[in-house]
C-alpha positions, 0 to 999 in steps of 0.5 A: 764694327762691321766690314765691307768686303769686295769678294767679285769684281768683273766688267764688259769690254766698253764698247766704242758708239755704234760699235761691237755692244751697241745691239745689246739690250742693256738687260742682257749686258747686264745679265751677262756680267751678274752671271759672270760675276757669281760663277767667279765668286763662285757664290750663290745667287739665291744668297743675294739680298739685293741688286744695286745698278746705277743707269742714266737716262732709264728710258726705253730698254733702260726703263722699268727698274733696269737691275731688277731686269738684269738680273731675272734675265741672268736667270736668277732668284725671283725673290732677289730685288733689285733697285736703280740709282740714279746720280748721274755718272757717279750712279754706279759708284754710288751703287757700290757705296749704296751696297757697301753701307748695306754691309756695313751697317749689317743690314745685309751680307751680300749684296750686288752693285753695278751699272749698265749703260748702252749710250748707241741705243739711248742716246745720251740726255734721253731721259731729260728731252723726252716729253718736255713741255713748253719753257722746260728745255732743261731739268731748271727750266721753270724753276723759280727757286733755280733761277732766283739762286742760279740764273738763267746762265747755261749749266752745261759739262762743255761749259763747266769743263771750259770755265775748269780749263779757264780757272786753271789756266789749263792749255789746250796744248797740255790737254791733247798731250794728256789725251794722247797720254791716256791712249797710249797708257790704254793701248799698252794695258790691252797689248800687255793683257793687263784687262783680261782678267777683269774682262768677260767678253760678250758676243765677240768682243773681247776688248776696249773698242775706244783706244785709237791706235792712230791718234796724234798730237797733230791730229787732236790739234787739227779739231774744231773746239766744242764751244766756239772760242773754247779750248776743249775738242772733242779729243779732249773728252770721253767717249760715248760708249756701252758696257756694264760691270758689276762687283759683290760685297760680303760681310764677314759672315757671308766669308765665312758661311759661303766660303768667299775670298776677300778680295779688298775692303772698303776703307772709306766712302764718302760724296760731297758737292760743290758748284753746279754750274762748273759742275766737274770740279767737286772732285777736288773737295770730295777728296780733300773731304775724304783725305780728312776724314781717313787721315791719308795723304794722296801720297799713301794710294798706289792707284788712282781712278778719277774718271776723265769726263773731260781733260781738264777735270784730271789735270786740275784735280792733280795740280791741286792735290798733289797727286802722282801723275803717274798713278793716276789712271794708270792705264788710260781713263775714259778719254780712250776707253770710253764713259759709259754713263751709268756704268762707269763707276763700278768700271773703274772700280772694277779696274782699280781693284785688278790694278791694284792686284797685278802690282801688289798695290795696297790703297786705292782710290776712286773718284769722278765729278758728277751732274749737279756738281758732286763727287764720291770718293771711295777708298779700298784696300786690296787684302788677297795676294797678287794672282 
């Protein structure tokens, strides 16, 4: 059987909205991490066999196969395609599954996956309003087969994160705590340097904009809640933000024909879906569907990565597995780094494999809640010694 290696892992700082990255063309901030991401591996680019991207909303600068324009803006080989994926924010940790089953199956030896997204200057939903006609308000609107199987209830994450917080009983009190947790992780990572080797910076920006350093309990209680009698503020939910990031998988024999370093390899990848109109809670049965099939128990990762889409999405998915609250987003999530979209997948990756790297960790895993009501999960398992 074939393995999948991740040989080059590298991102952006995630930019705050209408902050450092919000000019960048999303082409250019992807070609800036696909440049960065050979040199590192020092890896030759014509050896590429295709350029995998998540994106959401691929409209405007987006539009138009956003990969492909990554890379022949990083000036890369012509003959390399490119492809955009789009499974909302799982789309560029489905890049990563996408690439690595390439290598698995040995269709391909090396292949690149990412995301990028610039949310300041395409705005979030983008791509769902523009051109809508009459009664088609949302991507359901005018679907007979929706409404007879649905409803005509309102599919909304604010929605689907208020009936998660409902289901669980999760306080409003318990969720600023967790968010001003993720800050503070944050802050501590960036003051301990533990980001700059997974960071190339672009045009003097040089680290996360999102961490707050003046946030508090007492300020987060201050907020008006997001749906009129709900529990959730802003606060309590990720950042819309810029950034890209990008990873290269290798098979055994791009290693060894291109004198590549294995950085960790893929254990186990896996997307599963659940209820769309709560929507943020597949994660919890993709990773009992994941758990199953390596015969893991949550107590075997060292790291853990689940995106923090909302508040209450991390803290359900730990009360039902079990998992260590301290490896969970050990440096902060995307309540304080931000979520920017289409990118976040291979950001957490990304961060998950350097984490994974400067404790000397031996299992990761990755996972997020997804529009639609889906989850990946993706497994890997660090292989080089600790830098």
């Amino acid at each position: 059987m074939n393995e999948a290696y991740i040989v080059g892992a590298v991102r952006t700082p995630i930019g705050r909205r209408n902050g450092g990255l919000a000019g960048a063309h999303p082409a250019d901030l992807g070609a800036h991490v696909l440049k960065e991401l050979m040199c590192r591996a020092d890896a030759d680019p014509s050896a590429v066999e295709d350029v995998i991207f998540g994106c959401v909303d691929t409209i405007g600068p987006q539009a138009g196969d956003i990969a492909r324009t990554c890379w022949l803006a990083a000036g890369f080989p012509e003959e390399v395609p490119g492809v955009t994926i789009d499974r909302q924010c799982g789309s560029s940790q489905q890049a990563l599954h996408f690439a690595a089953q390439a290598v698995l199956s040995g269709t391909s030896d090396l292949v690149v996956a990412g995301g990028v997204q610039n949310m300041s200057m395409v705005p979030i939903s983008s791509a769902m309003l523009a051109g809508r006609p009459l009664g088609h308000e949302t991507p359901f609107g005018g679907s007979k087969g929706w409404v007879e199987r649905y409803g005509t209830q309102e599919v909304s994450q604010f929605t689907g994160a208020e009936q998660i917080a409902a289901k669980w009983d999760i306080s409003r009190e318990k969720m600023e705590r967790y968010a001003y947790e993720s800050h503070r992780r944050a802050l501590h990572a960036i003051d301990a340097g533990y980001f700059r080797r997974e960071i190339t910076p672009y045009e003097g920006v040089t680290t996360d904009e999102g961490p707050r350093r003046d946030t508090t309990i007492e300020k987060m209680a201050g907020l008006k809640p997001l749906v009129e009698g709900g529990r959730l503020t802003a606060a309590l939910a990720s950042q819309i933000s810029d950034g890209a990031a990008a990873l290269l998988l290798a098979s055994p024999r791009a290693v060894q024909d291109h004198g590549l370093t294995p950085r960790a390899r893929v254990h186990h990848l896996s997307v599963r879906g659940a209820d769309p109109i709560m929507m943020l809670s597949a994660p919890i049965p993709a990773t009992a569907h994941a758990l199953g099939m390596t015969g893991m128990s949550i107590g075997d990762f060292d790291a853990i990565e689940i995106n923090e889409a909302f508040a209450p999405v991390v803290l359900a998915w730990i009360e039902e597995t079990g998992a260590d609250p301290a490896k969970v987003n050990p440096n902060g999530g995307a309540i304080a780094h931000g979520h920017p979209l289409g990118a976040t997948g291979a950001v957490l990756a990304v961060k998950l494999l350097h984490e994974l790297e400067r404790t000397g960790g031996r299992y990761g895993l990755q996972t997020m809640c997804e529009g639609g009501g889906q989850a990946n999960v993706t497994v890997i398992e660090r292989l080089a010694p600790s830098p």
